[in-house]
C-alpha positions in Angstrom: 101.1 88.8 64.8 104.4 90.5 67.2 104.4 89.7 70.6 103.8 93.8 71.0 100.3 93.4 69.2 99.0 90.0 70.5 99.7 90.5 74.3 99.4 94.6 75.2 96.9 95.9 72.5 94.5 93.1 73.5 92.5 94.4 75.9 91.3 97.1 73.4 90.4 95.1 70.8 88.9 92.5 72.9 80.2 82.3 110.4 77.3 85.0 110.7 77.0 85.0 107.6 75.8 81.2 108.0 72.8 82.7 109.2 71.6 84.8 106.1 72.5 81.9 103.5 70.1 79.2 105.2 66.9 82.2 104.8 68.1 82.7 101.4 67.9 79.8 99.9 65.6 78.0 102.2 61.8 78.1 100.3 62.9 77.6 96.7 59.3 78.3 95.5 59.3 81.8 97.0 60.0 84.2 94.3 61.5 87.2 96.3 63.6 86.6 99.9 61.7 88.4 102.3 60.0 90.8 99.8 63.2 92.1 98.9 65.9 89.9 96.6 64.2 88.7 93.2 65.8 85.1 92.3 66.1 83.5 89.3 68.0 79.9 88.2 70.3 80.0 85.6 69.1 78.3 82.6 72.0 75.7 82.0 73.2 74.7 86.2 70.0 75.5 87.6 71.8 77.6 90.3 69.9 80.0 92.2 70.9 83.2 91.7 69.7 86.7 93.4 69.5 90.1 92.1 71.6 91.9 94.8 71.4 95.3 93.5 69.1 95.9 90.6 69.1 98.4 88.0 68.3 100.9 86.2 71.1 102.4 88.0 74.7 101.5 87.1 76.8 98.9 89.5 79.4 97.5 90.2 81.6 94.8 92.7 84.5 96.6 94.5 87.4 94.9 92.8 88.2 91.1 94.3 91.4 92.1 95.6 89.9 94.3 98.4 87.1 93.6 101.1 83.2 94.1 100.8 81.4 92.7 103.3 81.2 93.7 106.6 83.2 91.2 109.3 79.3 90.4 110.1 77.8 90.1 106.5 75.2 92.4 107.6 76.7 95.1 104.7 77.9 94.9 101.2 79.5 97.3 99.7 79.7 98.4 96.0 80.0 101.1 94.0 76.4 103.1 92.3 75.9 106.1 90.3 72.5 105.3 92.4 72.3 108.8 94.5 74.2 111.4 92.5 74.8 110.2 89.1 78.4 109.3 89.8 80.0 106.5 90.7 80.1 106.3 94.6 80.6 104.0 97.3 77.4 102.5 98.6 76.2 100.4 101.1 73.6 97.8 101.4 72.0 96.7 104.4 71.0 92.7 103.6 68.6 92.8 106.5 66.4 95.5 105.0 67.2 96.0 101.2 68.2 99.9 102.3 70.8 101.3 99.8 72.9 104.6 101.5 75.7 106.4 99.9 78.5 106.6 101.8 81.3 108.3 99.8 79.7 111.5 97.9 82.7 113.5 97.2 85.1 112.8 94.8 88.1 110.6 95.8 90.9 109.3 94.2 90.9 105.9 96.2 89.8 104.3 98.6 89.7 100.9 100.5 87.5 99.2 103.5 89.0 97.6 106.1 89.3 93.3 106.6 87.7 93.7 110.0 86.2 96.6 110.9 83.8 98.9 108.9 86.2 101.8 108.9 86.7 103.2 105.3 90.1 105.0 104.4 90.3 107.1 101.0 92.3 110.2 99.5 90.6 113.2 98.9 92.2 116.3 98.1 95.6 115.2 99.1 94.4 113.9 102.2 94.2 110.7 103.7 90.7 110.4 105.6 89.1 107.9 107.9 85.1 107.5 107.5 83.8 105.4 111.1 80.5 103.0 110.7 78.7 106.1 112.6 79.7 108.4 109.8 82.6 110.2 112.3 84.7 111.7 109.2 89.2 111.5 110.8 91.6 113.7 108.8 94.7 110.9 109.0 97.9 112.8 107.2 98.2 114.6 103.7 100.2 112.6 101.1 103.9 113.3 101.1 105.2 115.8 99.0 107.6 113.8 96.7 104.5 112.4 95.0 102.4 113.6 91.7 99.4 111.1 91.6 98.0 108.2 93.5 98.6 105.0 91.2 97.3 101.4 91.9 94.9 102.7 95.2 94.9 101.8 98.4 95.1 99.1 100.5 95.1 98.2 104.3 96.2 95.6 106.5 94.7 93.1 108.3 95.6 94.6 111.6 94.5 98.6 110.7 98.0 99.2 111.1 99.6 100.0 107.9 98.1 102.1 104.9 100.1 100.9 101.4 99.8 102.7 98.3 101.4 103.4 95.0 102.4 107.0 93.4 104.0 108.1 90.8 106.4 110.5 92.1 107.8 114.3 91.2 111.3 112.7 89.9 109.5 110.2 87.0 109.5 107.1 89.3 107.3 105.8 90.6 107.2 104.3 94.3 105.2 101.8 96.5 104.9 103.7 100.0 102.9 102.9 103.7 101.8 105.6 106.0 101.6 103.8 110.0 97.5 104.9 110.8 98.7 105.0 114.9 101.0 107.8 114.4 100.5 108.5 110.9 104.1 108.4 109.1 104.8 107.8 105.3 107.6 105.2 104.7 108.8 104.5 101.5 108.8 100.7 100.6 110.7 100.3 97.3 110.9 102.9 94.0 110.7 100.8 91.0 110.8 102.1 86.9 107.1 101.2 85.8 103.7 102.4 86.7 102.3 100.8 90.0 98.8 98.9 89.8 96.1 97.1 92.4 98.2 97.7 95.3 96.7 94.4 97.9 97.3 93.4 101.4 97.5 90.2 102.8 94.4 89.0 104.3 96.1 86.4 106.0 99.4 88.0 106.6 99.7 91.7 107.8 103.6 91.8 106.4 103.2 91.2 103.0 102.0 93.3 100.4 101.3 92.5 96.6 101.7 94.7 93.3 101.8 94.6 89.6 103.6 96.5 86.7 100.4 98.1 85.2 100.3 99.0 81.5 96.5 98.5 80.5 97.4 95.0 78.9 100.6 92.5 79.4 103.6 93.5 81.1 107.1 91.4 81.0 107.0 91.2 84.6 103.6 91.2 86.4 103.6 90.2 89.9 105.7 92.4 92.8 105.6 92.0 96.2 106.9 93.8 99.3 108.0 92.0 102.3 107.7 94.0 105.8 109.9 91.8 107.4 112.6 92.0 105.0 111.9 95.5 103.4 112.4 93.9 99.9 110.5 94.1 96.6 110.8 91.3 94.3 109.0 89.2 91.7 105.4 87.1 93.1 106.0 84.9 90.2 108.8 84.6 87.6 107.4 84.9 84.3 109.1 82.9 81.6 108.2 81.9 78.0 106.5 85.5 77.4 103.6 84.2 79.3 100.7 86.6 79.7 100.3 87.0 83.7 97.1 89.0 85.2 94.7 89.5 88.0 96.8 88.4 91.0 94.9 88.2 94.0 96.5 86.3 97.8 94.9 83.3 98.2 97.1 82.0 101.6 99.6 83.8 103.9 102.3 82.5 101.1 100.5 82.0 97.7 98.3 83.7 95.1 96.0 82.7 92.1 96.7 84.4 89.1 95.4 83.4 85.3 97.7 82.9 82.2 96.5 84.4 79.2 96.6 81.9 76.0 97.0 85.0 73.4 98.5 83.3 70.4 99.1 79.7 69.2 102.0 79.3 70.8 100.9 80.1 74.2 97.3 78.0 73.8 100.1 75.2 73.8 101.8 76.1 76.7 100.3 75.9 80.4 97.3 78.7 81.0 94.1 79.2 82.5 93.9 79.6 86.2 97.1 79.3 88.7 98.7 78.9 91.7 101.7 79.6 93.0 103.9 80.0 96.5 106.0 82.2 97.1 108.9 80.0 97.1 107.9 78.1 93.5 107.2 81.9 91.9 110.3 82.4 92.5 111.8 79.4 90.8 108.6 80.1 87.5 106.9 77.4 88.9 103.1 77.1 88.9 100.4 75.1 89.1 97.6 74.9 86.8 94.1 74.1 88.6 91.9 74.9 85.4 93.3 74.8 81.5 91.0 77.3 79.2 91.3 80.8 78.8 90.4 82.5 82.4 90.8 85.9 82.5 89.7 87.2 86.7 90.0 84.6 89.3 89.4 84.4 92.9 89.7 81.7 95.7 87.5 81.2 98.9 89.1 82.3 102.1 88.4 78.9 103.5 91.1 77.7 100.6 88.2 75.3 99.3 87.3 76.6 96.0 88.5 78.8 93.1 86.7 80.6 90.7 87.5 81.7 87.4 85.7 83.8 84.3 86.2 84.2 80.5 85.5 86.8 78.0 81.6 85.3 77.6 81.4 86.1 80.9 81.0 82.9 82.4 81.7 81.7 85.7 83.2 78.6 86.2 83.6 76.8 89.7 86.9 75.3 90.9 87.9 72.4 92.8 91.7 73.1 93.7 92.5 69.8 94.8 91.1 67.7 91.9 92.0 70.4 89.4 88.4 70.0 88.0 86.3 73.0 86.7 82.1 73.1 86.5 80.0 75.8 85.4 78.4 77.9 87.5 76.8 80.6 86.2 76.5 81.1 81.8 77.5 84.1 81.0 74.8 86.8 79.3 75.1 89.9 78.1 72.2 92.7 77.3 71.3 95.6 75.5 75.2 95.9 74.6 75.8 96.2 78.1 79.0 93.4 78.4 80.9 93.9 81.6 82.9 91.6 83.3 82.0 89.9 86.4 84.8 90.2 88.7 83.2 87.6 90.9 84.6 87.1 94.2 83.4 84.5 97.1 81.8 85.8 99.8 83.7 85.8 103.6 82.5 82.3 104.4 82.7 81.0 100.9 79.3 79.8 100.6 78.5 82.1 97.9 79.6 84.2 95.3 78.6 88.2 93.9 79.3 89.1 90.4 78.6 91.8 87.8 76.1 91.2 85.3 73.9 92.9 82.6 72.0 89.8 82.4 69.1 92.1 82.2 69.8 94.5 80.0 71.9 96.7 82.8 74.7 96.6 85.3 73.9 94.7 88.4 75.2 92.7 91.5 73.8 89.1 91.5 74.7 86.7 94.0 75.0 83.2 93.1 74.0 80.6 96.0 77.0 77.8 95.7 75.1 74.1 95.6 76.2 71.4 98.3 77.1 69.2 95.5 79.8 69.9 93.2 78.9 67.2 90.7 75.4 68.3 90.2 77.0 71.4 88.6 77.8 70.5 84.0 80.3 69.4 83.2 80.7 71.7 80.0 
């Protein structure tokens, strides 16, 4: 099979928080939380496991690379065809079970912010600010040079800096930053290839992370842009036509990413789920915390655990340090209903929300995280 096949065509053919966890998981023979979160325990770990947001309605995570959660963990956000139909941004209020649609218009992107309920997205060439009390802020328009958004939005730790990617009026295509204060485009670096899940640094307002997007593999995957230094360069070095995909900062210097094992050759060479620094990416260096064939990963904010999935959709559980892996959750599918989980931990890593059709449609289950790793198989 040529490299062309095997790697690119794939896809297609293939705090306060600490006080909601101790009320959810506290009387294990209730079967609802408060008359509002069905449980269940997953047949194989016996992990408890709520249903979030149900169906019949269609939803979905906000991708792992952006926030969720209110600073407080009093709100999740997701994404619901719910209220209109289409997919919009949605809130839930974990107090009260009350679901309210935030976003109705059509936008192009959008992002919340690390620590502060302020939502920014582009709507008719226009970047907009939405407060927590609805208060709708007309920012700046895009800047002319550009075609199309490409990769979304992102924004800093600090609500200082706006980054996102376009693909411009002259063919290139350009990583740029409008300053919210005083709102200014700058242009961080024009590079030759399409411009995809455009992340900031939740630990490190400076630094900015990017990928060459093609639907599939790319020879180099990981960018990143460097406020300091006003450079673009490679995350991690690829090397021996590895497979490289779903980057997300883990650390104020270093990311998890997974290596795709996509022929015979590669299932021989390191893969799975990685780690890397800045300084050993760019040297090719990595480390691999779990060998099998991951496909998303994420890693707690606390830098205790990792997760990682696979195409049957389970969800395996990570200890960095002892580079051992455990199920969590087995994967299930429905009613030919088979989407991924992007799992990602939740702010205080105690838990984790992921996508399932587990009952015949797309929900957001939240899996409790047990306070013993070695209860959890060893599969």
């Amino acid at each position: 099979m040529s490299r062309n096949i095997s790697r690119r065509n794939f896809i297609a053919s293939s705090s306060k928080i600490s006080l909601l966890f101790p009320l959810l998981t506290k009387n294990l023979k209730a079967q609802v939380f408060g008359g509002l979160y069905e449980f269940y325990n997953d047949e194989t770990t016996r992990v408890k496991i709520f249903r979030l947001v149900k169906g019949p309605s269609k939803n979905t995570t906000i991708y792992q690379t952006h926030p969720m959660w209110s600073p407080d963990m009093k709100a999740y956000y997701f994404l619901s065809d719910i209220s209109t139909g289409e997919m919009q941004l949605h809130k839930l209020e974990i107090a009260t079970g009350k679901i309210i649609c935030l976003l109705e218009n059509h936008i192009q992107a959008f992002s919340l912010c690390w620590n502060s309920e302020n939502i920014y997205y582009i709507e008719d060439k226009e970047v907009i600010k939405r407060a927590p009390n609805g208060s709708i802020t007309k920012i700046a328009m895009l800047p002319n040079d550009v075609e199309a958004n490409s990769g979304g939005i992102a924004i800093t730790p600090d609500e200082q800096w706006l980054y996102s990617g376009f693909q411009n009026k002259n063919g290139k295509w350009s990583l740029k930053r409008l300053y919210l204060k005083e709102p200014n485009w700058e242009e961080c670096c024009e590079v030759d290839f399409q411009i995809g899940h455009v992340q900031t640094n939740p630990w490190d307002n400076s630094k900015v992370m990017f990928c060459w997007e093609t639907g599939g593999d790319s020879p180099q995957r990981t960018w990143y842009w460097n406020a300091t230094t006003k450079k673009h360069q490679p995350f991690f070095l690829e090397r021996d036509e590895l497979w490289v995909t779903h980057e997300v900062w883990w650390g104020k210097d270093s990311a998890l990413f997974t290596v795709w094992p996509y022929d015979e050759k590669h299932k021989s060479l390191p893969h799975g789920v990685c780690y890397t620094t800045i300084e050993k990416g760019a040297k090719s260096e990595m480390d691999v915390l779990s060998l099998y064939p991951a496909w998303h990963t994420h890693g707690s904010h606390d830098l205790k655990w990792v997760l990682g999935d696979d195409f049957d959709r389970n969800i395996w559980l990570i200890n960095p340090t002892r580079k051992e892996k455990r199920l969590l959750v087995r994967g299930k599918t429905g009613k030919n209903i088979k989407v991924h989980p992007h799992a990602s931990f939740t702010p205080d890593g105690k838990g984790i929300v992921f996508n399932t059709s587990a009952f015949g449609m797309e929900e957001i289950h939240l899996v409790i995280l047990p306070e013993n790793f070695e209860s959890l198989p060893q599969i």
